[in-house]
C-alpha positions in Angstrom: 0.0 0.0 0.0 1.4 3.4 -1.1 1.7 6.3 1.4 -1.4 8.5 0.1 1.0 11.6 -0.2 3.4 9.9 -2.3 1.3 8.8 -5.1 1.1 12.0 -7.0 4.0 12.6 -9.3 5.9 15.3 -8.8 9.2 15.9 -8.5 10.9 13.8 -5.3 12.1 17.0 -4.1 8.4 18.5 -3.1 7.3 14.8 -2.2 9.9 14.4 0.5 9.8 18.0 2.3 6.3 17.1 3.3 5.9 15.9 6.9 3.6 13.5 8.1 2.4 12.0 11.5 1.6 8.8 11.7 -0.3 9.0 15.4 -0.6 4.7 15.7 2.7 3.6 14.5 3.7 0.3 16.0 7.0 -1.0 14.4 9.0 -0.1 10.9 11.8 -2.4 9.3 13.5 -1.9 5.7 14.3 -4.3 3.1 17.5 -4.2 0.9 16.1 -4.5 -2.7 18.3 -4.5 -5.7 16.9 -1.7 -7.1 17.7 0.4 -3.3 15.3 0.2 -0.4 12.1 -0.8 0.9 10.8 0.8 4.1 7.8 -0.8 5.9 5.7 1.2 8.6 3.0 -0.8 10.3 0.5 0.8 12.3 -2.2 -0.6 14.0 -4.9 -1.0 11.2 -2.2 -0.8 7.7 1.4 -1.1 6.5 2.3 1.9 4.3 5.7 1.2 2.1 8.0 3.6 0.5 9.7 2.3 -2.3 13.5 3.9 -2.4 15.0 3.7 -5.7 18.3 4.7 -7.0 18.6 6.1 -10.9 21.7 5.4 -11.2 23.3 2.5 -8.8 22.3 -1.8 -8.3 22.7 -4.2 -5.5 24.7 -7.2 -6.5 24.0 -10.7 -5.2 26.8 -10.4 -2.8 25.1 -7.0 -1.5 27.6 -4.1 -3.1 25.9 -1.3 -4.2 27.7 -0.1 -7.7 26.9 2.4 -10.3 25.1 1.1 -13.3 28.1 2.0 -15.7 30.2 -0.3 -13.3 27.8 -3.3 -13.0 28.1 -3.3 -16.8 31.5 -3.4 -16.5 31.6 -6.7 -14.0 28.5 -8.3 -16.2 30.6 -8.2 -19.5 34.0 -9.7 -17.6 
């Protein structure tokens, strides 16, 4: 479930200077993703996620983050 505020698209800049309270929270944990990183916020009634995602970088299998150019680089050896 995406975070209500979140869903509009605009630029990331605007998205992320908003604050918000979330007045049940109960736990949070993230997720390394190879694309960057997933948060989790669980409240009492939902679980909102926030997707991170980097333009320009990828997790390999081993866990490294690397730029794209690089990851080519390794794929190709």
């Amino acid at each position: 479930m995406a975070i209500p505020f979140l869903k509009k698209k605009r630029s990331v800049s605007k998205k992320l200077n908003l604050h918000t309270e979330i007045k049940d929270f109960q736990t949070f944990w993230r997720e390394d993703k190879p694309w960057g990183i997933q948060l989790k916020i669980a409240t009492s009634k939902k679980t909102y996620v926030i997707d991170c995602k980097w333009p320009d970088r990828v997790r390999l299998p081993d866990g490294r983050v690397i730029s794209n150019v690089l990851a080519k680089r390794v794929k190709n050896e």
